[in-house]
N, C-alpha and C positions, 0 to 999 in steps of 0.2 A: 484353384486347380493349377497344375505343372502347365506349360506350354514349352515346347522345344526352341533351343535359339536358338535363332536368325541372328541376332546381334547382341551384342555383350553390353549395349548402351555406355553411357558417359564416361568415354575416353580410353573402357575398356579392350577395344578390339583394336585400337593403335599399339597395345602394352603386351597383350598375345597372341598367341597364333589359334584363328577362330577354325582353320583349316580341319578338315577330319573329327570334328570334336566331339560328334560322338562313338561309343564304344560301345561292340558288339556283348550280345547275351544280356549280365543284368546288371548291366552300368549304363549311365545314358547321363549328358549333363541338360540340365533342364532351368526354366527361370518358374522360381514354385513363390507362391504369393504368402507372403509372412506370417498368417493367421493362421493356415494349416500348419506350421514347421512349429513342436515343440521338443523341448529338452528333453534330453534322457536322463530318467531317475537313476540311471546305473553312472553313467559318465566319473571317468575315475578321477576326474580335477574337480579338485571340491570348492577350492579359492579361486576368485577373478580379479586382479588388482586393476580399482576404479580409475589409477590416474591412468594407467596403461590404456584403458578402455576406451576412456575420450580421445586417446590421442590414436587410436585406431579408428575412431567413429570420425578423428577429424579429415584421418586420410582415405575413409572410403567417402566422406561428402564430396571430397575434391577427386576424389580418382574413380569412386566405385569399388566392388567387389573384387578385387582381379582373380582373388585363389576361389573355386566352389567351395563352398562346402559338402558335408559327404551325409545324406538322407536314405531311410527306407521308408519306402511306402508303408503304410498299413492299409488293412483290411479296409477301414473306414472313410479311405480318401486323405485322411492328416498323413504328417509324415515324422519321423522321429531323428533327431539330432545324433548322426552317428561320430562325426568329424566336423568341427568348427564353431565349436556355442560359444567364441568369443567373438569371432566374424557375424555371429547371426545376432548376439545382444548388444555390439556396436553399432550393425544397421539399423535393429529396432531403435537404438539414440535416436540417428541419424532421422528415421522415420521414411525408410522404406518400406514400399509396398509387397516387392518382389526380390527375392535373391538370391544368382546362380547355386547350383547344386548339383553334383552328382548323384542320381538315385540309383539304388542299388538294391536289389531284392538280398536278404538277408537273414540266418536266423537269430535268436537272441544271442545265443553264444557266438554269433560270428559278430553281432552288434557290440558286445563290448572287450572282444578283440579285437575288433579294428579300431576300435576306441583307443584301445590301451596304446598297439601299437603304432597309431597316429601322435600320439601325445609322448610317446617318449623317443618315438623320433624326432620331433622337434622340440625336446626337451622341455614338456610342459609341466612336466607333475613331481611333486619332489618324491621324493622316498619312499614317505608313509604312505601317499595316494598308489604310488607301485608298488608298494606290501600288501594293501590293501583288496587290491585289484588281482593279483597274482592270488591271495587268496581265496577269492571270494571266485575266480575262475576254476580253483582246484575243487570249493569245497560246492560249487553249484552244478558242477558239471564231471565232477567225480575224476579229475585228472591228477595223475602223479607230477612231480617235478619233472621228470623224465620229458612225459608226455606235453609237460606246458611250456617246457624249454623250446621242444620241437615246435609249437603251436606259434609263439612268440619269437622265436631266431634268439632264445639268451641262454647261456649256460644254463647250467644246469647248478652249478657254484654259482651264480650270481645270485638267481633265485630265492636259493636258499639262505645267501645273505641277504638278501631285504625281506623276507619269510621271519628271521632271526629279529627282526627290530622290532617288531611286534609283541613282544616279550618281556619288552623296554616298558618298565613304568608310563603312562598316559601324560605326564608331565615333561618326560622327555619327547617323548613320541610327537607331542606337541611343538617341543623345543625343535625339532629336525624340522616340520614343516612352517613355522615360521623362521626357519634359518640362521638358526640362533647357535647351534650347532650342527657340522655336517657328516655323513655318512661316516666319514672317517673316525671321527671321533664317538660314534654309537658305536661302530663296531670293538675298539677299544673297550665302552663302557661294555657291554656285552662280556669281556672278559671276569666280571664278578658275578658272583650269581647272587648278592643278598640287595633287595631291591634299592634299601636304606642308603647302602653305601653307594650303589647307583646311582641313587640322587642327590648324596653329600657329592659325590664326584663332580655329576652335572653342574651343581651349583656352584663350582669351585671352577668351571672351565668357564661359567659367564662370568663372574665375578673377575678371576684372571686372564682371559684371553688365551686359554691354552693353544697352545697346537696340539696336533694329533698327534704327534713324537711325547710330548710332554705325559698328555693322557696314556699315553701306550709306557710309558717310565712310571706313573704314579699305581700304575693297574699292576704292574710286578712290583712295585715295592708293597702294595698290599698283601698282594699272596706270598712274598717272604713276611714281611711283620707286622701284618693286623692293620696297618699303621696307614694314613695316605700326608703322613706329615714328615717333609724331606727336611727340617730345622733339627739340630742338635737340640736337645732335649734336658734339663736339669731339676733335681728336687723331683725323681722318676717319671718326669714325662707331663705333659700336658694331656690332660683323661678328653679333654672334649674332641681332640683329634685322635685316638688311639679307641676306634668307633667299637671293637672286639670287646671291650668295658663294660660297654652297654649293652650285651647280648641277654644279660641277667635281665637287668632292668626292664627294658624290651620286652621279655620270656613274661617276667611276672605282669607286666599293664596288660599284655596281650590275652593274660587267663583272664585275667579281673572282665578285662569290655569283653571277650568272647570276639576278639576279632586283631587282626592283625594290625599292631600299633605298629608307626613307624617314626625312625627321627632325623633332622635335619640339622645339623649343628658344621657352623667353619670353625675358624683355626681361631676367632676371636671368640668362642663362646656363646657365637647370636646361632638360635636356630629354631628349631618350632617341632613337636609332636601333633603327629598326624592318626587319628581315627576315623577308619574307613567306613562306613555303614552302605548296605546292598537296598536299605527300603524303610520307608517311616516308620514299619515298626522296628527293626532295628536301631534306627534312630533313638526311640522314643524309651525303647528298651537301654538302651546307652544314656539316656540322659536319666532315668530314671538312679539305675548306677550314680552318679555323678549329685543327686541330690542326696543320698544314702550317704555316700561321703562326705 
Protein backbone atom coordinates (compact mmCIF):
# COMPACT_ATOMS: atom_id res chain seq x y z
CA UNK A 1 0.00 0.00 0.00
CA UNK A 2 0.95 4.00 -0.67
CA UNK A 3 2.01 5.70 2.77
CA UNK A 4 2.46 9.57 2.63
CA UNK A 5 6.04 10.99 3.09
CA UNK A 6 7.44 12.02 5.98
CA UNK A 7 10.75 11.54 4.64
CA UNK A 8 12.29 10.88 1.27
CA UNK A 9 15.02 8.40 3.06
CA UNK A 10 18.67 7.88 1.98
CA UNK A 11 20.14 11.23 1.24
CA UNK A 12 17.09 12.17 -0.48
CA UNK A 13 15.60 15.08 1.66
CA UNK A 14 19.32 16.90 1.82
CA UNK A 15 18.82 16.95 -2.42
CA UNK A 16 15.10 18.49 -2.36
CA UNK A 17 13.03 20.51 -0.99
CA UNK A 18 10.58 17.97 1.10
CA UNK A 19 8.67 21.34 2.04
CA UNK A 20 4.79 21.55 0.67
CA UNK A 21 5.05 18.38 -1.09
CA UNK A 22 2.02 17.42 -1.41
CA UNK A 23 -0.48 18.75 -4.07
CA UNK A 24 -4.04 19.60 -3.75
CA UNK A 25 -7.13 17.49 -5.64
CA UNK A 26 -5.60 14.33 -7.52
CA UNK A 27 -1.93 14.52 -7.21
CA UNK A 28 -0.27 13.62 -3.91
CA UNK A 29 3.42 12.37 -3.75
CA UNK A 30 3.45 8.99 -1.92
CA UNK A 31 6.23 6.20 -1.12
CA UNK A 32 4.11 3.03 -2.90
CA UNK A 33 5.70 -0.38 -2.25
CA UNK A 34 7.09 -1.90 -5.59
CA UNK A 35 4.91 -5.04 -6.05
CA UNK A 36 1.69 -2.90 -6.54
CA UNK A 37 3.46 -0.53 -9.31
CA UNK A 38 3.21 -2.23 -12.78
CA UNK A 39 3.98 -0.92 -16.37
CA UNK A 40 1.70 0.33 -18.70
CA UNK A 41 0.97 -1.71 -21.72
CA UNK A 42 0.39 1.69 -23.57
CA UNK A 43 3.73 3.42 -22.59
CA UNK A 44 5.07 4.97 -25.86
CA UNK A 45 8.90 4.02 -25.12
CA UNK A 46 9.24 0.74 -26.31
CA UNK A 47 13.36 0.56 -25.93
CA UNK A 48 15.21 0.75 -22.53
CA UNK A 49 19.04 0.72 -23.03
CA UNK A 50 20.63 -1.75 -20.34
CA UNK A 51 23.89 -0.09 -19.91
CA UNK A 52 21.99 3.21 -19.36
CA UNK A 53 19.91 1.40 -16.81
CA UNK A 54 22.62 0.10 -14.44
CA UNK A 55 24.10 3.18 -14.37
CA UNK A 56 20.82 4.75 -13.10
CA UNK A 57 20.21 1.79 -10.86
CA UNK A 58 24.01 2.66 -9.65
CA UNK A 59 22.98 6.18 -8.78
CA UNK A 60 19.74 5.65 -7.01
CA UNK A 61 21.71 2.88 -4.70
CA UNK A 62 23.99 5.61 -3.79
CA UNK A 63 21.42 8.59 -3.77
CA UNK A 64 18.03 7.17 -3.90
CA UNK A 65 14.94 8.09 -5.95
CA UNK A 66 15.21 11.97 -6.13
CA UNK A 67 12.67 12.62 -9.14
CA UNK A 68 8.87 10.48 -8.27
CA UNK A 69 7.71 8.95 -10.55
CA UNK A 70 4.13 9.50 -11.83
CA UNK A 71 1.23 6.48 -10.85
CA UNK A 72 -2.60 6.06 -10.95
CA UNK A 73 -4.24 4.07 -8.70
CA UNK A 74 -6.60 1.54 -9.73
CA UNK A 75 -9.69 0.16 -8.70
CA UNK A 76 -7.72 -2.86 -7.32
CA UNK A 77 -5.28 -1.20 -4.95
CA UNK A 78 -2.16 -1.77 -7.86
CA UNK A 79 -1.03 1.21 -9.36
CA UNK A 80 -0.06 1.80 -13.05
CA UNK A 81 3.21 3.40 -14.45
CA UNK A 82 2.10 6.68 -15.80
CA UNK A 83 5.76 8.59 -15.91
CA UNK A 84 9.09 6.81 -14.94
CA UNK A 85 9.40 2.95 -15.88
CA UNK A 86 12.99 3.58 -16.10
CA UNK A 87 13.36 5.01 -12.51
CA UNK A 88 11.00 2.12 -11.34
CA UNK A 89 13.02 -0.94 -13.45
CA UNK A 90 16.41 0.57 -12.04
CA UNK A 91 14.98 0.36 -8.56
CA UNK A 92 13.60 -3.09 -9.02
CA UNK A 93 17.89 -3.71 -9.92
CA UNK A 94 18.61 -1.92 -7.27
CA UNK A 95 15.90 -4.11 -5.06
CA UNK A 96 13.89 -1.68 -3.49
CA UNK A 97 10.95 -2.08 -1.63
CA UNK A 98 9.26 1.11 -1.94
CA UNK A 99 9.41 4.08 -4.36
CA UNK A 100 8.50 7.77 -4.36
CA UNK A 101 5.55 8.59 -6.52
CA UNK A 102 3.28 10.99 -7.52
CA UNK A 103 -0.40 9.52 -7.60
CA UNK A 104 -2.78 10.84 -9.68
CA UNK A 105 -6.21 9.96 -10.31
CA UNK A 106 -6.51 9.71 -14.10
CA UNK A 107 -8.41 8.53 -17.22
CA UNK A 108 -6.83 6.17 -19.64
CA UNK A 109 -6.58 8.91 -22.29
CA UNK A 110 -5.12 11.22 -19.82
CA UNK A 111 -2.67 8.14 -18.91
CA UNK A 112 -1.09 8.12 -22.04
CA UNK A 113 -0.90 11.68 -22.58
CA UNK A 114 0.80 12.25 -19.87
CA UNK A 115 2.96 9.56 -21.02
CA UNK A 116 3.53 10.89 -24.14
CA UNK A 117 4.07 14.15 -23.01
CA UNK A 118 6.39 13.32 -20.26
CA UNK A 119 8.64 11.51 -22.58
CA UNK A 120 9.05 13.85 -25.09
CA UNK A 121 9.76 16.49 -22.83
CA UNK A 122 12.53 14.90 -21.80
CA UNK A 123 13.36 13.61 -24.93
CA UNK A 124 12.82 10.05 -24.42
CA UNK A 125 11.19 8.58 -27.42
CA UNK A 126 12.52 8.71 -30.87
CA UNK A 127 10.19 9.45 -33.79
CA UNK A 128 8.58 6.35 -34.49
CA UNK A 129 7.48 5.83 -30.65
CA UNK A 130 5.95 9.67 -31.28
CA UNK A 131 4.09 8.53 -34.52
CA UNK A 132 3.09 5.93 -33.11
CA UNK A 133 1.73 7.35 -29.98
CA UNK A 134 0.17 10.53 -31.88
CA UNK A 135 -1.55 7.90 -33.61
CA UNK A 136 -2.86 5.50 -31.72
CA UNK A 137 -4.20 8.78 -29.48
CA UNK A 138 -6.04 9.98 -32.74
CA UNK A 139 -7.25 6.77 -33.68
CA UNK A 140 -8.51 5.47 -29.97
CA UNK A 141 -9.89 8.47 -28.90
CA UNK A 142 -11.19 9.88 -32.10
CA UNK A 143 -9.09 13.24 -32.27
CA UNK A 144 -8.26 15.24 -35.31
CA UNK A 145 -4.71 16.73 -35.70
CA UNK A 146 -6.24 19.81 -34.81
CA UNK A 147 -7.47 18.56 -31.63
CA UNK A 148 -4.19 16.61 -30.54
CA UNK A 149 -2.03 19.58 -31.29
CA UNK A 150 -4.10 21.35 -28.67
CA UNK A 151 -4.10 18.25 -26.35
CA UNK A 152 -0.09 17.75 -26.61
CA UNK A 153 1.27 21.71 -26.97
CA UNK A 154 2.64 20.64 -30.78
CA UNK A 155 1.91 22.07 -33.99
CA UNK A 156 -0.24 20.99 -35.76
CA UNK A 157 2.63 20.65 -38.79
CA UNK A 158 4.79 18.77 -36.60
CA UNK A 159 2.30 16.07 -36.11
CA UNK A 160 1.63 15.53 -39.28
CA UNK A 161 5.19 15.08 -39.96
CA UNK A 162 5.91 12.40 -37.65
CA UNK A 163 2.07 11.03 -38.80
CA UNK A 164 3.92 10.96 -42.32
CA UNK A 165 6.78 8.41 -41.19
CA UNK A 166 4.61 5.96 -40.83
CA UNK A 167 4.17 5.37 -44.46
CA UNK A 168 7.93 4.72 -44.41
CA UNK A 169 8.55 1.14 -45.42
CA UNK A 170 8.99 -1.04 -41.59
CA UNK A 171 12.64 -1.36 -42.48
CA UNK A 172 13.20 2.25 -42.34
CA UNK A 173 10.85 2.90 -39.79
CA UNK A 174 13.17 0.56 -38.00
CA UNK A 175 16.16 2.46 -39.25
CA UNK A 176 14.95 5.92 -37.37
CA UNK A 177 14.45 4.14 -34.21
CA UNK A 178 17.55 2.45 -33.85
CA UNK A 179 19.09 5.76 -35.11
CA UNK A 180 20.62 4.75 -38.01
CA UNK A 181 18.97 7.48 -39.80
CA UNK A 182 17.25 10.65 -38.41
CA UNK A 183 14.14 12.56 -38.96
CA UNK A 184 15.67 14.72 -41.33
CA UNK A 185 16.57 12.33 -43.62
CA UNK A 186 12.97 10.29 -43.58
CA UNK A 187 11.40 13.31 -44.30
CA UNK A 188 13.56 13.67 -47.38
CA UNK A 189 13.01 9.94 -48.21
CA UNK A 190 9.31 10.66 -47.81
CA UNK A 191 9.74 12.93 -50.90
CA UNK A 192 9.39 9.47 -53.22
CA UNK A 193 6.42 7.63 -53.22
CA UNK A 194 7.62 4.17 -54.70
CA UNK A 195 8.58 2.05 -51.67
CA UNK A 196 11.65 0.21 -53.61
CA UNK A 197 13.39 3.33 -54.38
CA UNK A 198 12.73 4.29 -50.61
CA UNK A 199 14.73 1.69 -49.60
CA UNK A 200 17.45 1.68 -52.55
CA UNK A 201 17.81 5.26 -51.07
CA UNK A 202 17.83 4.19 -47.42
CA UNK A 203 20.44 1.76 -48.01
CA UNK A 204 22.65 4.06 -49.95
CA UNK A 205 22.49 6.76 -46.80
CA UNK A 206 23.99 3.82 -44.53
CA UNK A 207 26.14 2.58 -46.81
CA UNK A 208 27.38 6.45 -47.40
CA UNK A 209 26.84 8.45 -44.49
CA UNK A 210 24.67 10.81 -46.20
CA UNK A 211 23.57 14.07 -44.85
CA UNK A 212 20.13 15.22 -45.06
CA UNK A 213 21.38 17.95 -47.63
CA UNK A 214 22.63 15.06 -49.69
CA UNK A 215 19.36 12.89 -49.42
CA UNK A 216 17.31 15.99 -50.11
CA UNK A 217 19.83 16.44 -53.68
CA UNK A 218 19.62 12.77 -54.57
CA UNK A 219 15.51 12.89 -53.98
CA UNK A 220 15.34 15.82 -56.83
CA UNK A 221 17.60 14.18 -59.06
CA UNK A 222 15.24 11.39 -59.03
CA UNK A 223 12.07 13.03 -59.86
CA UNK A 224 13.94 14.89 -62.87
CA UNK A 225 15.70 11.39 -64.12
CA UNK A 226 14.42 8.27 -62.76
CA UNK A 227 17.94 8.03 -61.70
CA UNK A 228 19.49 8.30 -57.96
CA UNK A 229 23.08 7.91 -59.63
CA UNK A 230 24.88 11.39 -59.59
CA UNK A 231 28.26 9.56 -61.87
CA UNK A 232 28.47 10.32 -65.50
CA UNK A 233 27.26 7.53 -67.17
CA UNK A 234 28.67 5.60 -70.44
CA UNK A 235 27.80 2.65 -73.01
CA UNK A 236 23.73 4.20 -71.96
CA UNK A 237 23.95 4.12 -68.31
CA UNK A 238 24.37 1.67 -65.64
CA UNK A 239 20.55 -0.25 -65.49
CA UNK A 240 21.15 -1.41 -61.79
CA UNK A 241 21.07 2.46 -60.80
CA UNK A 242 18.62 3.88 -63.37
CA UNK A 243 15.78 1.88 -60.83
CA UNK A 244 12.66 3.24 -63.47
CA UNK A 245 14.22 -0.07 -65.65
CA UNK A 246 12.92 -2.26 -63.43
CA UNK A 247 9.42 -1.04 -63.25
CA UNK A 248 8.58 -3.84 -65.93
CA UNK A 249 10.20 -6.36 -64.39
CA UNK A 250 8.84 -5.42 -60.97
CA UNK A 251 5.20 -5.16 -62.80
CA UNK A 252 5.51 -8.67 -64.21
CA UNK A 253 7.05 -10.90 -60.73
CA UNK A 254 4.57 -8.85 -58.95
CA UNK A 255 1.43 -10.56 -61.21
CA UNK A 256 3.25 -14.05 -61.19
CA UNK A 257 3.51 -14.13 -56.74
CA UNK A 258 0.07 -12.15 -56.61
CA UNK A 259 1.79 -9.63 -54.32
CA UNK A 260 3.90 -6.90 -54.31
CA UNK A 261 7.74 -7.71 -55.33
CA UNK A 262 10.19 -5.36 -54.29
CA UNK A 263 14.08 -4.77 -55.08
CA UNK A 264 17.10 -3.63 -53.52
CA UNK A 265 20.00 -3.03 -55.69
CA UNK A 266 23.36 -0.08 -55.10
CA UNK A 267 25.43 1.36 -57.65
CA UNK A 268 27.57 -1.99 -57.48
CA UNK A 269 25.05 -4.45 -58.67
CA UNK A 270 24.67 -6.25 -55.07
CA UNK A 271 21.12 -6.21 -53.99
CA UNK A 272 18.16 -8.67 -53.06
CA UNK A 273 14.38 -9.27 -54.27
CA UNK A 274 11.98 -9.10 -51.69
CA UNK A 275 8.46 -11.00 -51.53
CA UNK A 276 6.07 -9.95 -49.09
CA UNK A 277 3.57 -12.67 -47.74
CA UNK A 278 0.40 -11.45 -45.11
CA UNK A 279 0.08 -15.25 -43.69
CA UNK A 280 1.24 -19.07 -44.12
CA UNK A 281 -1.07 -19.63 -46.62
CA UNK A 282 0.17 -17.07 -48.53
CA UNK A 283 3.27 -18.30 -48.00
CA UNK A 284 2.82 -21.69 -48.90
CA UNK A 285 0.69 -20.37 -51.92
CA UNK A 286 4.17 -18.51 -53.05
CA UNK A 287 6.12 -21.28 -52.57
CA UNK A 288 4.07 -23.47 -54.35
CA UNK A 289 4.65 -20.97 -57.35
CA UNK A 290 8.28 -21.24 -56.88
CA UNK A 291 8.36 -25.18 -57.31
CA UNK A 292 6.11 -24.91 -60.47
CA UNK A 293 9.08 -22.94 -61.77
Amino acid sequence: MAKNITGLGRGLGALIDTENISTSGSSSISEVEMHLVFANPNQPRTYFDEDALSELAASIRELGVISPITLRKNDDGTYLIIAGERRFRASKQVGLKTIPAYVKTAADEQVMEMALIENIQREDLNAIEIALTFYRLMEEYKLTQERLSERVGKKRATIANYLRLLRLPAEIQMGIKDKKIDMGHARAILGLNDPAVQLHLYESIIQNDYTVRKVEELVRLFLETGSLDTKPKSGGGNPVTKLKEFDELQTQLSNVFGTKVQFLCNSDGKGKISIPFASDEELARIMELFDKI
